[in-house]
C-alpha positions as CSV (number, residue, x, y, z in Angstrom):
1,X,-78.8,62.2,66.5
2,X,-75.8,62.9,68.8
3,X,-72.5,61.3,68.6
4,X,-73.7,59.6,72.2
5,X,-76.7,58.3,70.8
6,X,-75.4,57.0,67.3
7,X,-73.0,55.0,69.2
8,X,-75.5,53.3,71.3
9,X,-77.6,53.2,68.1
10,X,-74.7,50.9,66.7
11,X,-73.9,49.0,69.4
12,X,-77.6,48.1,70.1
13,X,-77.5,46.8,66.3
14,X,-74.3,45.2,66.6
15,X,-75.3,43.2,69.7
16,X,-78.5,42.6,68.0
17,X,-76.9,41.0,65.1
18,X,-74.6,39.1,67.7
19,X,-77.3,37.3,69.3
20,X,-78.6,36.2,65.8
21,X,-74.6,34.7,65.5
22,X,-75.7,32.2,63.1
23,X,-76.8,34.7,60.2
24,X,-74.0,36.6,61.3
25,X,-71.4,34.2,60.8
26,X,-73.1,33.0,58.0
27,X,-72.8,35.9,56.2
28,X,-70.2,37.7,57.3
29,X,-68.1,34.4,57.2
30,X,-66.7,34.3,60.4
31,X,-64.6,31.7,60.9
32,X,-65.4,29.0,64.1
33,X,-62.3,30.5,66.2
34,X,-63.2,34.2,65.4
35,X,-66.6,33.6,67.4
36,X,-65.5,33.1,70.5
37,X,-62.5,36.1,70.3
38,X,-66.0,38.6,69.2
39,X,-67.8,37.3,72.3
40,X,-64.8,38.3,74.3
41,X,-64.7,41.5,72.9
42,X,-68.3,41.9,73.8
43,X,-68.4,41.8,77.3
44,X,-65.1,43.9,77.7
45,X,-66.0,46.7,75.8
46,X,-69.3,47.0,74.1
47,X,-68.4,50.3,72.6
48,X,-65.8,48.7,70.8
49,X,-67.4,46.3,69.6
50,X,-68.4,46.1,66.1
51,X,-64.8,47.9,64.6
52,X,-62.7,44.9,66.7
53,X,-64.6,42.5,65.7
54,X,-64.9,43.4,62.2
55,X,-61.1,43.7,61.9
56,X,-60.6,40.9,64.1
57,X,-63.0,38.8,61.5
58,X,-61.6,39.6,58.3
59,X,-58.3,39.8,59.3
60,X,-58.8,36.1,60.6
61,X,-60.7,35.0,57.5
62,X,-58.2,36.5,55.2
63,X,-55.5,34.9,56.8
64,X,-57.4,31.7,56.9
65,X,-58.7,31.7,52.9
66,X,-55.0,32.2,52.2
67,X,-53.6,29.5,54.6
68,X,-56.2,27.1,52.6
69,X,-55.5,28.5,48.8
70,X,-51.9,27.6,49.4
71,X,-52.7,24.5,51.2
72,X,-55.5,23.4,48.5
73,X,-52.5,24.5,45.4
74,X,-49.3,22.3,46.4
75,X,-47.4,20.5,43.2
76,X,-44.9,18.3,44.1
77,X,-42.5,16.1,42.1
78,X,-43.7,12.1,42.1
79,X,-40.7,10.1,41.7
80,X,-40.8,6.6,42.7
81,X,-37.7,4.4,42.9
82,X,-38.8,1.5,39.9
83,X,-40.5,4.3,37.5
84,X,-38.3,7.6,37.4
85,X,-35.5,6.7,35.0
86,X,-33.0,9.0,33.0
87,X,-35.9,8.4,30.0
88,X,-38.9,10.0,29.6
89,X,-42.1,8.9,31.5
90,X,-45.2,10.4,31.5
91,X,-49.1,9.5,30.3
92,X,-49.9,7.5,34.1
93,X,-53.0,5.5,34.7
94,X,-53.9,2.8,37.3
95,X,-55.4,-0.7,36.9
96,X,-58.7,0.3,39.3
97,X,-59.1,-3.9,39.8
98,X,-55.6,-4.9,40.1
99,X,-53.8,-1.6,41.4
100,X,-51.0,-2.1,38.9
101,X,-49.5,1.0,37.8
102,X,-49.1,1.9,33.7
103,X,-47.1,4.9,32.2
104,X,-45.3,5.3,29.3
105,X,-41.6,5.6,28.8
106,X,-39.7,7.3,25.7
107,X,-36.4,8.3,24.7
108,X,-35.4,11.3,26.6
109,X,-36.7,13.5,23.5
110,X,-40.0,11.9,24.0
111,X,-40.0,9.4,21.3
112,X,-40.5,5.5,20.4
113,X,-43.2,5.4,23.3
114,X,-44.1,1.9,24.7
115,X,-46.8,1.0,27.3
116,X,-45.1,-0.7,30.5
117,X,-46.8,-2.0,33.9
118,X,-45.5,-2.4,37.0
119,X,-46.9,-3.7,40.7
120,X,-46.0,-2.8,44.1
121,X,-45.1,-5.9,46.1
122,X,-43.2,-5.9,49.2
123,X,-43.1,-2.2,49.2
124,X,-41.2,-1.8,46.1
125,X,-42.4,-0.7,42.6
126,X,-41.4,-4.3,40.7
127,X,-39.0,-3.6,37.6
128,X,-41.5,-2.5,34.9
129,X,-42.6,-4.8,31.9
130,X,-44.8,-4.6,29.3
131,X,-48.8,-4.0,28.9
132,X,-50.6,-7.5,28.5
133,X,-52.7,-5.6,26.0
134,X,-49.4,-4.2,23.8
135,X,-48.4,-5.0,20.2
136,X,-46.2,-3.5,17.7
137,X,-44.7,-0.2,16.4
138,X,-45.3,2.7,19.0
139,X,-48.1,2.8,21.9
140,X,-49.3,5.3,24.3
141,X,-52.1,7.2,26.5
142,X,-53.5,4.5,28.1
143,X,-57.0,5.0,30.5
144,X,-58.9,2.8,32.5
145,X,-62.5,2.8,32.9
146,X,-63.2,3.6,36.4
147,X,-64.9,-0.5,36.4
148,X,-61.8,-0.9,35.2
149,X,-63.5,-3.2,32.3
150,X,-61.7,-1.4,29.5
151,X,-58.9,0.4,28.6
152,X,-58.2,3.0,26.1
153,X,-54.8,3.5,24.0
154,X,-53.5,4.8,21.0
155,X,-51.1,2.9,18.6
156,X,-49.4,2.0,15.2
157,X,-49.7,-1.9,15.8
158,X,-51.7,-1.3,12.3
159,X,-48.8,-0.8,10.2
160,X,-46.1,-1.2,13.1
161,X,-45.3,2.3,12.1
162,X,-43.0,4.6,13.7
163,X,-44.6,7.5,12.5
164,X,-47.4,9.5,14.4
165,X,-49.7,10.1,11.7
166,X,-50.6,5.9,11.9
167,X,-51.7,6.2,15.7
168,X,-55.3,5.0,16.3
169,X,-57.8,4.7,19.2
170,X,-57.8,1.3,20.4
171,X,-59.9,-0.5,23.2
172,X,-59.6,-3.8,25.5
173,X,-61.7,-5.2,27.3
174,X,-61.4,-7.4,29.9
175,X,-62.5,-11.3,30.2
176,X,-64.8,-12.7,32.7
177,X,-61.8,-14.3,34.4
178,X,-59.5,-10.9,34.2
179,X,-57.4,-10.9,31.8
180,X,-57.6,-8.6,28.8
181,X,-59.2,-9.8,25.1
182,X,-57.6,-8.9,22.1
183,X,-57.7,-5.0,21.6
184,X,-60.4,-3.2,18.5
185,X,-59.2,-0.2,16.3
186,X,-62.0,2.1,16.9
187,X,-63.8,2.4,13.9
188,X,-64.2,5.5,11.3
189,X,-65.2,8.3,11.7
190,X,-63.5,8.3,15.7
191,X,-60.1,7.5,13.7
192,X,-58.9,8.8,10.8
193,X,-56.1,9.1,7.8
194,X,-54.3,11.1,10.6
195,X,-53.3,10.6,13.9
196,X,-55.4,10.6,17.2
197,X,-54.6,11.3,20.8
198,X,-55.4,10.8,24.3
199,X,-59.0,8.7,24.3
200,X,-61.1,9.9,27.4
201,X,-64.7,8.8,27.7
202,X,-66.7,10.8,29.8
203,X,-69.5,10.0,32.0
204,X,-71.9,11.6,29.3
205,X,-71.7,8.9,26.9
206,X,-69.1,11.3,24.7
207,X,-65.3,10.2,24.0
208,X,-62.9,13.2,24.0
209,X,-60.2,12.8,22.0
210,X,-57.1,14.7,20.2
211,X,-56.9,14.5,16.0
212,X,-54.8,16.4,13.4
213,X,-57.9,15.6,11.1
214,X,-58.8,17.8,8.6
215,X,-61.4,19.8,9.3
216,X,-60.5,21.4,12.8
217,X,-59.6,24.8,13.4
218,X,-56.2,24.5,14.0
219,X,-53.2,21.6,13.7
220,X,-54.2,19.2,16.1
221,X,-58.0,19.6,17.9
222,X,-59.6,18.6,21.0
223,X,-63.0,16.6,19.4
224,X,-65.6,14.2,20.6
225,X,-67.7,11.4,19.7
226,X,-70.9,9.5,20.7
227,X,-72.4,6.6,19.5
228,X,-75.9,7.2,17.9
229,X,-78.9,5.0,18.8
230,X,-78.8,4.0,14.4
231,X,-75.0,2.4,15.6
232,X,-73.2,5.2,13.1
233,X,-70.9,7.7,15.7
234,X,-71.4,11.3,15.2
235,X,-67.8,13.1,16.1
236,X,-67.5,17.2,16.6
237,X,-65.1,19.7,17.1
238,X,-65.1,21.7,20.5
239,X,-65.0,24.7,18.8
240,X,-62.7,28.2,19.2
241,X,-63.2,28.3,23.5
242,X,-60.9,24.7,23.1
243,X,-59.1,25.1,19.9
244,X,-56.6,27.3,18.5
245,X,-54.6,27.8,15.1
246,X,-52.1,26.3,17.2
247,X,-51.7,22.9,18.8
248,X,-54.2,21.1,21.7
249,X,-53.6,17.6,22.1
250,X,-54.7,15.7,25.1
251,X,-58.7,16.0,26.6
252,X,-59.5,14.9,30.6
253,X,-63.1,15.2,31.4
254,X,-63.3,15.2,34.9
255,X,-66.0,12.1,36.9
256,X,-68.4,14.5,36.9
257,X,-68.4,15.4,33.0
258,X,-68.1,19.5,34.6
259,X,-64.5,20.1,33.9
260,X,-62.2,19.6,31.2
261,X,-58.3,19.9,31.4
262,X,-56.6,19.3,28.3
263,X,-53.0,19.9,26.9
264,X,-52.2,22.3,24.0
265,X,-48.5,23.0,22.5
266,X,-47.6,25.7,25.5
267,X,-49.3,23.3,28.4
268,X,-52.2,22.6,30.9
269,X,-55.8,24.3,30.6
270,X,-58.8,23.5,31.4
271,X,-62.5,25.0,31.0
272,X,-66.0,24.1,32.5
273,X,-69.4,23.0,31.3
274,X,-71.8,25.6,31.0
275,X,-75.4,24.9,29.5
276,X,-74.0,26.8,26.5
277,X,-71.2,24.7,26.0
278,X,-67.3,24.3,27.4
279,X,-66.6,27.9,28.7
280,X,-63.4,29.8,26.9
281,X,-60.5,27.7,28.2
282,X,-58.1,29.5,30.7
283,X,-54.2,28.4,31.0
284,X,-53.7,26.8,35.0
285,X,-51.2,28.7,36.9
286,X,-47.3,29.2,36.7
287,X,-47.3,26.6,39.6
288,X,-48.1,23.8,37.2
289,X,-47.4,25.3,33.8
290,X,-43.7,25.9,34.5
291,X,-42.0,25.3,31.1
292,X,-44.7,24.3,28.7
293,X,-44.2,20.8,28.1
294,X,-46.7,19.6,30.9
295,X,-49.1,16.5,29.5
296,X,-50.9,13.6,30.1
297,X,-52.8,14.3,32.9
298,X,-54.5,12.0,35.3
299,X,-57.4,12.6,37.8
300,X,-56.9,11.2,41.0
301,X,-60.3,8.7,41.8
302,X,-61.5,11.6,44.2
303,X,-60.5,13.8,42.2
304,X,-59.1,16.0,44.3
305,X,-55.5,15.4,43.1
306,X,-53.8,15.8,39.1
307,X,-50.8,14.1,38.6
308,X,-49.0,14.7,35.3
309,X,-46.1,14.8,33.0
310,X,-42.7,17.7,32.8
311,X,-39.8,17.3,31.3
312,X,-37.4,18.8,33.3
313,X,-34.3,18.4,31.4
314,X,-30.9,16.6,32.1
315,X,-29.8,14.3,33.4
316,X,-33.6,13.3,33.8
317,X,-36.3,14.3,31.2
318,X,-40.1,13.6,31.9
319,X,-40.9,13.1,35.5
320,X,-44.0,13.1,37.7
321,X,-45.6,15.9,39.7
322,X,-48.8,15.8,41.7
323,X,-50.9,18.7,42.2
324,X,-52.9,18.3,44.8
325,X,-56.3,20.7,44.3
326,X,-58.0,20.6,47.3
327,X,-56.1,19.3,50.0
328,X,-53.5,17.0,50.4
329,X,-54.7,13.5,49.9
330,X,-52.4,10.1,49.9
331,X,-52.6,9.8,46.0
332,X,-50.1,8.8,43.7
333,X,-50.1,5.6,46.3
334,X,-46.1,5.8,47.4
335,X,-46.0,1.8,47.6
336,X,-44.6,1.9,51.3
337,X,-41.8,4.5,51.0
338,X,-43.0,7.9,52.3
């Protein structure tokens, strides 16, 4: 075949393939804008064709798929007037029925944690008081149910103790009228003779949870537990693609039950369902793991937004960032100041 009739060979092929545009741009992912630019190209200079538009196309795309990773992978401090203090907040959660906002606030080394809520009214965060559900000794992690019918925490009130190793799993659930009954320990074997962290349920029917149970693989372990249909609850380990020798402390299933990110002693990581189990966890990027301390993460309803915990050293100590995963959506609500 001559050079002459290769070229119209290709251009034939190319034109061929243009007029079938939507498996082109199906597979070659052309972007909506590119189309038109190839057309143009087209009827100026046939010849040309297919090594224009082919640049022209990934260049585009390339430039686009960048413009959205970076767009889709923004963290941003959340520091609303009324909740950012010189102390230590962190461990967020919202009230889905009543929109009040709960978090936890600790000395600026991150201890004696208490459970506060606050409301926005007028456009203001009001000064923040304590849960309705809290009791004695020290309280943390709390989580709504997205029917926002119960809550989750973990605390002493036990004992009253100070100490760590007295936490528990505790539950609320709230009256007919709205306002919260008085909160259950958890029974054995979800709590134990050591402490437990971070109670998530999950949409299928498991409760993740962090322990320093014996048992485990390492200090602290991410495990689970279900309810059995005899009423006895069957509680596991997630196994070496979760858990380390080291620490991992703090389990958030996504809605969907498909994702997992969870906190270990050196920060954020998460890992997906497979039908063989959690896949081997992977550490999120230097974007949100910055100095290791990042914790008690917090799904955004859509889901399409974290927000979480840093400490970020004097004169302040835990604060609030965002990272928005896919997209920017208006989530933490910023109670009427932009």
């Amino acid at each position: 075949m001559t050079a002459k009739n290769h070229r119209e060979g290709l251009n034939a092929g190319v034109y061929a393939m243009y007029q079938r545009r939507s498996y082109q741009y199906r597979n070659f992912g052309i972007p909506n804008g590119v189309q038109k630019c190839v057309h143009t190209i087209w009827q100026r200079s046939p010849s040309t064709v297919w090594l224009r538009a082919l640049r022209l196309a990934m260049t585009s795309t390339a430039f686009m798929s960048a413009a959205m990773a970076n767009a889709a992978n923004v963290v941003e401090p959340w520091s609303p007037t009324g909740i950012s203090s010189d102390l230590y907040e962190s461990h967020a959660a919202f009230d889905p029925k009543t929109h009040d906002f709960y978090f936890v606030r600790s000395s600026k080394i991150f201890s004696g944690w208490r459970m506060l809520r606050t409301h926005c009214t007028g456009g203001h965060w009001e000064t923040p008081i304590d849960a309705p559900f809290a009791g004695a000794g020290v309280e943390a992690d709390p989580y709504f149910t997205p029917d926002g019918k119960n809550v989750f925490f973990i605390s002493t009130r036990a004992t009253g103790s100070q100490k760590s190793k007295d936490l528990d799993i505790w539950r609320a659930n709230r009256a007919a009228d709205g306002h919260w009954l008085a909160p259950v320990r958890l029974p054995s074997p979800i709590n134990s003779d050591e402490a437990e962290w971070f109670p998530r349920p999950s949409v299928d029917g498991w409760l993740y949870f962090g322990s320093n149970r014996s048992g485990g693989i390492g200090r602290n372990d991410i495990w689970r537990a279900r309810e059995e249909k005899s009423g006895q609850w069957r509680v596991e380990n997630l196994g070496p693609n979760i858990n380390t020798t080291d620490d991992e402390y703090e389990p958030l299933p996504s809605r969907d039950g498909l994702r997992l990110i969870f906190a270990a002693a050196d920060g954020l990581y998460e890992s997906h369902k497979s039908k063989n189990g959690w896949t081997p966890r992977v550490k999120l990027g230097a974007d949100i793991n910055v100095n290791g301390t990042e914790l008690g993460a917090l799904y955004s309803p859509s889901g399409r937004s974290l927000l979480f915990a840093r400490d970020v050293g004097e004169p302040k100590s835990g604060e609030f960032f965002v990272w928005h995963i896919r997209g920017h959506e208006s989530w933490p609500p910023n109670c009427g100041a932009p």
